[in-house]
C-alpha positions in Angstrom: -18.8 -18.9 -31.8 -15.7 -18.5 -33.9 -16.1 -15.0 -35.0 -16.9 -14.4 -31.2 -14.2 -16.0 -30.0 -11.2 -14.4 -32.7 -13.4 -10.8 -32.0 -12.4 -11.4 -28.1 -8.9 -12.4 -28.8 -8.6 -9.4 -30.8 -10.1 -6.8 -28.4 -7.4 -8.0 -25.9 -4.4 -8.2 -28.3 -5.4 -4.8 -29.5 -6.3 -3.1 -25.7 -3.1 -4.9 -24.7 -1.3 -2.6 -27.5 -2.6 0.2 -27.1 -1.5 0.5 -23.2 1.7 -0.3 -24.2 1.7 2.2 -26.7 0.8 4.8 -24.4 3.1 4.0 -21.8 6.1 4.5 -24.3 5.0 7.3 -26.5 3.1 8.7 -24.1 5.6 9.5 -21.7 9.6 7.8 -21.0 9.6 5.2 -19.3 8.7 5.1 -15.4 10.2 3.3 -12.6 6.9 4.7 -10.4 3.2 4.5 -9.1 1.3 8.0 -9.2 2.6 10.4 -7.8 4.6 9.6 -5.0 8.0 8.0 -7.3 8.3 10.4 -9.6 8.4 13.2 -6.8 11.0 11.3 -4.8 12.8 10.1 -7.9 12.7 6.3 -6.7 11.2 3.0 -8.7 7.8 1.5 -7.9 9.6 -1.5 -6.1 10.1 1.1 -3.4 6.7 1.0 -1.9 5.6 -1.9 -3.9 6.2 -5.6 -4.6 3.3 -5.8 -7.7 1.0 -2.5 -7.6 -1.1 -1.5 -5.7 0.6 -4.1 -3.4 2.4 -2.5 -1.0 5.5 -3.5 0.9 6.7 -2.9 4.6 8.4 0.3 3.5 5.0 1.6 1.4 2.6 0.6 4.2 4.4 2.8 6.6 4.1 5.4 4.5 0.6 5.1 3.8 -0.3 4.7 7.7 1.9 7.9 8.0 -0.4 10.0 5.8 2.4 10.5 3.9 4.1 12.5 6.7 7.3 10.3 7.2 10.3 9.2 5.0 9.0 11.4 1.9 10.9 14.8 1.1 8.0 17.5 0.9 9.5 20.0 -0.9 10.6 17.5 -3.7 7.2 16.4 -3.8 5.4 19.7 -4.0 7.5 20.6 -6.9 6.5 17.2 -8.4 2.7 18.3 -8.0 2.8 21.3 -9.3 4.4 20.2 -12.7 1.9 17.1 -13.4 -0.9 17.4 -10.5 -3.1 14.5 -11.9 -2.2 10.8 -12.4 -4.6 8.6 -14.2 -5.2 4.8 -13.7 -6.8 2.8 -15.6 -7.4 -1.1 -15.2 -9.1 -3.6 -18.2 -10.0 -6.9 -17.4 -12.3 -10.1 -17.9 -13.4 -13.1 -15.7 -15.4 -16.5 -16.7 -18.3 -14.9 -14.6 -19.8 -12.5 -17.1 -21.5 -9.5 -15.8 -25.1 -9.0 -17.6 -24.9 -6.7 -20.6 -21.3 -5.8 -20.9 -18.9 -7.3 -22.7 -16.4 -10.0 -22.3 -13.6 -7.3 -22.1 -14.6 -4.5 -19.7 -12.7 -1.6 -18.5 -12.5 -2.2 -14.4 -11.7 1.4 -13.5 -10.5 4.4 -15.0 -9.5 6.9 -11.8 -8.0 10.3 -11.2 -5.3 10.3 -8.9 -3.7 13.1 -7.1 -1.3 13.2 -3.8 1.0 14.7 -2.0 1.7 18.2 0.5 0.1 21.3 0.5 2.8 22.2 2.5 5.2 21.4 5.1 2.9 19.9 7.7 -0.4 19.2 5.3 -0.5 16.1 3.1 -3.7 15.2 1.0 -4.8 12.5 -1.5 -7.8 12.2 -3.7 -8.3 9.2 -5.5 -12.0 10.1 -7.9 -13.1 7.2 -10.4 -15.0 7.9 -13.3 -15.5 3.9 -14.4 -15.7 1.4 -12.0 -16.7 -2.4 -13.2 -17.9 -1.1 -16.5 -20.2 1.5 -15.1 -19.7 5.0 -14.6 -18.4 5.5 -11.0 -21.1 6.7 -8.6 -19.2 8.6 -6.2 -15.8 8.8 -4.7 -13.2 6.6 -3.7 -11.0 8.4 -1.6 -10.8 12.0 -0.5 -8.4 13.3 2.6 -6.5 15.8 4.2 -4.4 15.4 7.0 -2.5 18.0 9.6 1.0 16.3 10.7 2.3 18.9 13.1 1.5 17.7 16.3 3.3 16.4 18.5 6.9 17.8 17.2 5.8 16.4 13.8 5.0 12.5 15.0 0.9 13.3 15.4 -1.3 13.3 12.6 -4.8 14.4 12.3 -6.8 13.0 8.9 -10.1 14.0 7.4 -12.5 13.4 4.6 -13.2 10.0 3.1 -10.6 7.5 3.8 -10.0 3.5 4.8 -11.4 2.9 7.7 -8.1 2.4 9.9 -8.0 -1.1 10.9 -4.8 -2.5 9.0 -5.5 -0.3 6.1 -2.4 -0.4 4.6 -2.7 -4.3 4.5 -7.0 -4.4 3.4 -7.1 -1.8 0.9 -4.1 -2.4 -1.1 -4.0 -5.7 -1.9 -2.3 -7.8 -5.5 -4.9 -10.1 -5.6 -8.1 -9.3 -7.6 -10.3 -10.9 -5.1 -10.2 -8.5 -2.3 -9.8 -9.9 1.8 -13.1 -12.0 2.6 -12.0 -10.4 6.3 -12.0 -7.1 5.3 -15.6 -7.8 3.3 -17.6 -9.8 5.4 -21.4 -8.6 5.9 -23.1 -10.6 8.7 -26.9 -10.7 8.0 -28.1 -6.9 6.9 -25.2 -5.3 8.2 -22.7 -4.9 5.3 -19.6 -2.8 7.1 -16.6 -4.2 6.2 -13.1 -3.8 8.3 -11.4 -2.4 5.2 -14.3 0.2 3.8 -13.5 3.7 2.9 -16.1 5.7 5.0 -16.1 10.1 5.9 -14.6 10.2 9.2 -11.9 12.3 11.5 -9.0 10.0 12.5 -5.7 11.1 14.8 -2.6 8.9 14.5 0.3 9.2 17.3 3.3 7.8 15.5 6.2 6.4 17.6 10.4 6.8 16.8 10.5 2.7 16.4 7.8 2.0 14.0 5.0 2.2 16.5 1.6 3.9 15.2 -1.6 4.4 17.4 -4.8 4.9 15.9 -8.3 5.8 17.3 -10.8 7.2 14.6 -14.4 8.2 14.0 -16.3 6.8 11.4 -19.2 7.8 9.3 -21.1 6.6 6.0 -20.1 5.9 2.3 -20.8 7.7 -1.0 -21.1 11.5 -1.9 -20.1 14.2 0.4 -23.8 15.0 0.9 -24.8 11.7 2.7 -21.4 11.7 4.0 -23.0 12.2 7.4 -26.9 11.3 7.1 -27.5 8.1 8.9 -31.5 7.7 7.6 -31.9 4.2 6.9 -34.0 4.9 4.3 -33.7 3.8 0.6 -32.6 7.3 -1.1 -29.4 6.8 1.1 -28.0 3.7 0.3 -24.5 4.9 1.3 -25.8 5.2 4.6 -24.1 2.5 7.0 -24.0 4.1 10.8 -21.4 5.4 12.8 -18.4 3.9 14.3 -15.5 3.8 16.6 -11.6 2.4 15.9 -8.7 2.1 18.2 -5.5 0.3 16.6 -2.2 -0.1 17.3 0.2 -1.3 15.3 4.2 -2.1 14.8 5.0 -0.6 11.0 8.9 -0.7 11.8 10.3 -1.8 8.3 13.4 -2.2 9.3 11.9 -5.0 11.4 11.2 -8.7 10.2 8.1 -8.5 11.9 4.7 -6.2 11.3 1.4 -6.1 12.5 -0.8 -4.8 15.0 -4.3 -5.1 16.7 -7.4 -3.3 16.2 -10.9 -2.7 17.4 -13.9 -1.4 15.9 -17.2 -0.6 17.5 -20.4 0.7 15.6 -24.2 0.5 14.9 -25.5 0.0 11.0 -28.9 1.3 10.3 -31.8 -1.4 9.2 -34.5 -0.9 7.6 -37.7 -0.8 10.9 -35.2 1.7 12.2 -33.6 -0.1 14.5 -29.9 -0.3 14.8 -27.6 -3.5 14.8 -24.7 -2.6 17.2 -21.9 -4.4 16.5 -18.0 -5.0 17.3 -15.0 -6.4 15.3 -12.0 -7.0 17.0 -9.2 -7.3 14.3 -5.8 -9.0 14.3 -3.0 -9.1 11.4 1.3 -10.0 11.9 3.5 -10.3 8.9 7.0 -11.8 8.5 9.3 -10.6 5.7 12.4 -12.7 5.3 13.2 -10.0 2.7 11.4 -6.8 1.3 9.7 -8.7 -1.4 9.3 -11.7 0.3 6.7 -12.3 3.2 4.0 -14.0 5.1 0.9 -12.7 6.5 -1.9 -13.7 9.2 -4.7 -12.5 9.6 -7.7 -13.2 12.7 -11.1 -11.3 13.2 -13.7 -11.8 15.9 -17.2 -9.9 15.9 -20.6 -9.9 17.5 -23.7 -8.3 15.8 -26.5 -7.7 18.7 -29.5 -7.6 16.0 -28.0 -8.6 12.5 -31.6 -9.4 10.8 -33.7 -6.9 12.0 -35.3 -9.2 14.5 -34.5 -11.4 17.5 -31.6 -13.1 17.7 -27.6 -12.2 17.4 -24.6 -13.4 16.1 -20.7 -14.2 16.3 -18.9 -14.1 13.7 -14.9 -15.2 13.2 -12.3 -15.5 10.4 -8.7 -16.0 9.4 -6.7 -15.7 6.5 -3.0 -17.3 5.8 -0.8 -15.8 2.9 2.5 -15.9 1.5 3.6 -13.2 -1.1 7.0 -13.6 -3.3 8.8 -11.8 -5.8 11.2 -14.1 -7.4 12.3 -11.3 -9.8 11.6 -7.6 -10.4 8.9 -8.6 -13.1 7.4 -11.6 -11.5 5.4 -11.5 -8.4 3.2 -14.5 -6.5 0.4 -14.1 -4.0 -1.5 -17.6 -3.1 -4.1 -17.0 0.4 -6.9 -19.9 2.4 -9.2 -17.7 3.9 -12.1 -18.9 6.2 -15.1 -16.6 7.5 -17.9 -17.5 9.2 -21.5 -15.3 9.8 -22.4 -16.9 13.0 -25.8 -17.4 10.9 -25.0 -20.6 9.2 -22.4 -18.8 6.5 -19.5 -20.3 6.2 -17.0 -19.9 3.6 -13.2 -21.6 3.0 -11.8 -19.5 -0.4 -8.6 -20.3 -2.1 -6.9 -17.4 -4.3 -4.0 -17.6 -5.9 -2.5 -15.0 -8.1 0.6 -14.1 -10.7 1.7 -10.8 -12.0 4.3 -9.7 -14.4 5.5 -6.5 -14.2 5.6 -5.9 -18.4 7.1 -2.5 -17.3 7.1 -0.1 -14.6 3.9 1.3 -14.8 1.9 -1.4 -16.9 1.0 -4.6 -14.8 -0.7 -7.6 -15.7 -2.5 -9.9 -13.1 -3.7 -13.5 -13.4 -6.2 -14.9 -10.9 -7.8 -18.1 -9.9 -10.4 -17.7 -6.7 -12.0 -20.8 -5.6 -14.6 -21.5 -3.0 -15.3 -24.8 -1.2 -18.8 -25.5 -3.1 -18.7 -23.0 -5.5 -17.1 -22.2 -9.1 -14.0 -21.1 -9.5 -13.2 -17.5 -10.9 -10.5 -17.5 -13.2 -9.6 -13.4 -14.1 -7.2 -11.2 -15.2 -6.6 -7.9 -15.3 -4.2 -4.7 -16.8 -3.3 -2.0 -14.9 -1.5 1.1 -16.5 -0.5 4.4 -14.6 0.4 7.3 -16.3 1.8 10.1 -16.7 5.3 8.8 -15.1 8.9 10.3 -15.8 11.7 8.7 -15.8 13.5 9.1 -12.7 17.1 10.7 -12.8 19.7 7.7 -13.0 16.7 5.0 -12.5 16.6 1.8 -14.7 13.4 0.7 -16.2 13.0 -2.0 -14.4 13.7 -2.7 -10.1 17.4 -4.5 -10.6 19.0 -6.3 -7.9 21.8 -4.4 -6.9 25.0 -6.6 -7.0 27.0 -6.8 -3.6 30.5 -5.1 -3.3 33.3 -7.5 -1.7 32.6 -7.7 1.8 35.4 -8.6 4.7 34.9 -11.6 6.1 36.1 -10.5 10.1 34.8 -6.9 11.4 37.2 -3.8 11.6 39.7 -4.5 14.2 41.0 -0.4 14.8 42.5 -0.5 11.6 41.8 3.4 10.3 41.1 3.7 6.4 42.4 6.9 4.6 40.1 10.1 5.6 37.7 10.5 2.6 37.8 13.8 0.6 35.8 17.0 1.9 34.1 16.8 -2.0 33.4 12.8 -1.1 32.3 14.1 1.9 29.6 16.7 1.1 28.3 14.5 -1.5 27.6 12.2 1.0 26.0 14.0 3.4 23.5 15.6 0.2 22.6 11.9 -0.2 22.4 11.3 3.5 20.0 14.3 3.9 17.8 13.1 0.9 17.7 9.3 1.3 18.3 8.0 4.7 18.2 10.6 7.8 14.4 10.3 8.1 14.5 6.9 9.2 18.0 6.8 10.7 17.4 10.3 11.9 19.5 13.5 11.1 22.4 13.0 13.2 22.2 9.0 12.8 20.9 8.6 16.4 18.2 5.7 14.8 14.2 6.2 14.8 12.2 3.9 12.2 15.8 2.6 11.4 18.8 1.5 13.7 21.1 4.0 14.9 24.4 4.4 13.1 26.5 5.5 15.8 29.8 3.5 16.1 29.2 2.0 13.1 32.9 2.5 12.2 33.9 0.4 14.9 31.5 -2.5 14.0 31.8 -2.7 10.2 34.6 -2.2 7.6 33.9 0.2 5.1 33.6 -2.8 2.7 31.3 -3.9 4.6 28.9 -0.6 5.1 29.5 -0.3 1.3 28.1 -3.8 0.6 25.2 -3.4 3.1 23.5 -0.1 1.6 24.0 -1.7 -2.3 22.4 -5.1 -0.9 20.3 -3.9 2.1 19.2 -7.1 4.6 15.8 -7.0 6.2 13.1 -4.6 5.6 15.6 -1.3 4.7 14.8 0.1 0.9 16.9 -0.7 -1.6 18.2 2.4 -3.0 21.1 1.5 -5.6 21.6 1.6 -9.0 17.8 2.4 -8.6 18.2 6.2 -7.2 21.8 6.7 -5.7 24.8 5.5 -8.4 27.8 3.5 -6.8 29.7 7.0 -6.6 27.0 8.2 -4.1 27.1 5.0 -1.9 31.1 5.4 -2.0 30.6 8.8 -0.6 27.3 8.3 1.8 29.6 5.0 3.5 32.1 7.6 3.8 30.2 9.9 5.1 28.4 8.1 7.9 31.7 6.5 9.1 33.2 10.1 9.6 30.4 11.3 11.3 28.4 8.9 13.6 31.7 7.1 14.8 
């Protein structure tokens, strides 16, 4: 028991080392999650509070398909230098699985992301280990046309989360994934947050607002992608569906959310077909970008859940609060209840802490209890690779100290005419950083407008506000713009939008 336990200890100590040693001889040090930071030249706290977590400003871009905020060109060029990103995630849990060891690797995955071009944005996300097996198919694979509509309407296909708060089910901190998101009732084992072939058109709004309505097919391989034969040589095969959604992914906003319906029929095994319907609900608060709290509501009905007479309705609800106290510590505890309609009922408690050892290397304790049942104490190591370091970006997300603010707004008062150098530099940052949200002549769209903004704010005061942003707005100094470029972007903005 000794040798076992010293052999264990060892195995982690020396895993744990390892990944550490690849993330700093490997490659510099990274302030990004494959591939999307290192194209943009931003950190991971960007898009992320703990990876794969994703914050207000991330989830927008994921519901996007990529197609807002991020600077194509700039990320083509990132894809054709290092086109592939790996992941890989090692872990353990008191619940051993039969004939692996105590130490398993979770997943080891391919990543790749990004544009094919102006309008065409893609992402393939292929495992090759998953829970300590090799992987059986894929995990993600997508393509999406983002040219309608004057650039705001985006068409997606291949294999991808089904869209009913995605952005929120399928990118989660904690280990445990969303019971909601999960929940099988009877035979029928469609979950609200599955990746599933399918064709889905999103209508995106200037304020934040996306529309949704999506077709849905099975699981697994491209072959079965759309064979719906209940039989057992296609066990990927779980019916068709419907989704409609709408949702408020303004991040500039304290509040997020939305409302979702799904309608479908899974395939059981006499051939006939359970038709079901889960209507979805989710709204999130952030007092901060790393800081927030999340709801979360489903109600369903199955017509024929066992393969026999009889139907059910099921419900659920989740509560969670998520904090990052500092850059390199990060807290997610969530009460969950979900109920069948068939006499399951289940009240979970997960709570989770993750360290951020360094950019791309995170580690992630967990405790998941259910009312009745053990507790599951885990952990697990995620590492992302290859990353560059980002021009001008620290190793770690800092808080950006504030610059003296004025205590009364400007009053008329006219400060000296910035330099036509000061100038262009600030509209080069403008361009790159912040017109896609506050649009190119600062007339607002997923961000406020900035027009006037000389006579509401002293340039102390913009100057302060863009190193130490309020609300849901990215923070982008000293992390990708140095003070000299948020001198010269204040300036900038005040000359032109007054």
């Amino acid at each position: 028991m000794k040798k076992r336990f010293v052999r264990t200890i060892s195995l982690v100590v020396a895993g744990f080392a390892a990944l550490v040693w690849a993330g700093v001889a490997g490659s510099a040090p990274a302030d990004a999650i494959p591939l999307f930071a290192n194209g943009q030249g931003v950190s991971c706290g960007q898009c992320h509070s703990a990876p794969p977590n994703l914050n207000p400003y991330g989830r927008y871009i994921m519901v996007t398909n990529f197609s807002k905020v991020l600077n194509a060109h700039a990320q083509m060029m990132q894809n054709l230098k290092e086109p592939i990103s790996v992941i890989t995630m090692v872990g353990g849990s008191n619940v051993r699985t039969p004939n692996l060891p105590t130490v398993i690797l979770n997943s080891f995955q391919l990543n790749s992301g990004g544009y094919l071009g102006q309008d065409f944005t893609y992402y393939a996300s292929v495992p090759i280990v998953e829970s300590g097996f090799p992987a059986s198919g894929l995990d993600q694979l997508w393509f999406a046309y983002n040219g309608f509509s004057k650039g705001n309407g985006s068409l997606q296909v291949g294999d991808f989360p089904t869209p009913v708060m995605s952005p929120w089910l399928s990118q989660s901190m904690s280990l445990a994934g969303y019971a909601l998101g999960e929940m099988a009732v009877g035979l029928n084992t469609v979950g609200v947050g599955d990746n599933r072939w399918g064709v889905s058109y999103s209508q995106i709004g200037t304020k934040g607002l996306v529309g949704n309505v999506s077709y849905m097919a099975n699981e697994g391989a491209l072959e079965s992608a759309f064979d719906n034969d209940p039989d057992d040589a296609q066990a990927s095969a779980v019916g068709q569906a419907y989704t409609v959604s709408l949702q408020e992914m303004n991040f500039s906003s304290h509040f997020t959310g939305g409302l979702a319906q799904m309608w479908g029929n899974y395939p059981l095994p006499s051939g006939a077909k359970d038709a079901y319907n889960r209507t979805f609900g989710l709204v999130s608060y952030s007092t901060a970008p790393n800081y927030s709290i999340i709801g979360m509501a489903l109600i369903g009905h199955d017509s024929n859940p066992n393969d026999g007479p009889g139907d059910s309705a099921s419900n659920g609800w989740s509560f969670e609060g998520i904090g990052s106290p500092t850059p390199w510590l990060h807290l997610d505890g969530r009460y969950e209840r979900t109920n069948d309609g068939l006499g399951g009922i289940a009240n979970n408690y997960v709570g989770d802490i993750a360290f951020s050892i360094m950019p791309n290397l995170t580690v992630t304790f967990e405790n998941a209890s259910t009312v009745g049942g053990p507790a599951v104490t885990s952990y697990q190591v995620l590492w992302g690779a290859p990353f560059n370091r980002p021009k001008n970006a620290p190793t770690t997300v800092a808080t950006a100290p504030s610059a003296p603010a004025a205590t009364a707004p400007a009053t008329g008062a006219t400060a000296a005419p910035a330099a036509p150098d000061d100038l262009a530099l600030g509209q080069q940052v403008f361009s790159t950083n912040c017109s896609a949200c506050h649009g190119a002549n600062g007339q607002g769209g997923v961000g406020p407008s900035l027009r006037g903004i000389a006579a509401k704010q002293t340039l102390d005061q913009t100057i302060a506000f863009i190193e130490k942003p309020s609300g849901a707005m990215p923070k982008y100094y000293p992390s990708v713009i140095s003070a000299a470029q948020v001198h010269a972007v204040a300036d900038y903005i005040r000359e032109t939008f007054k």
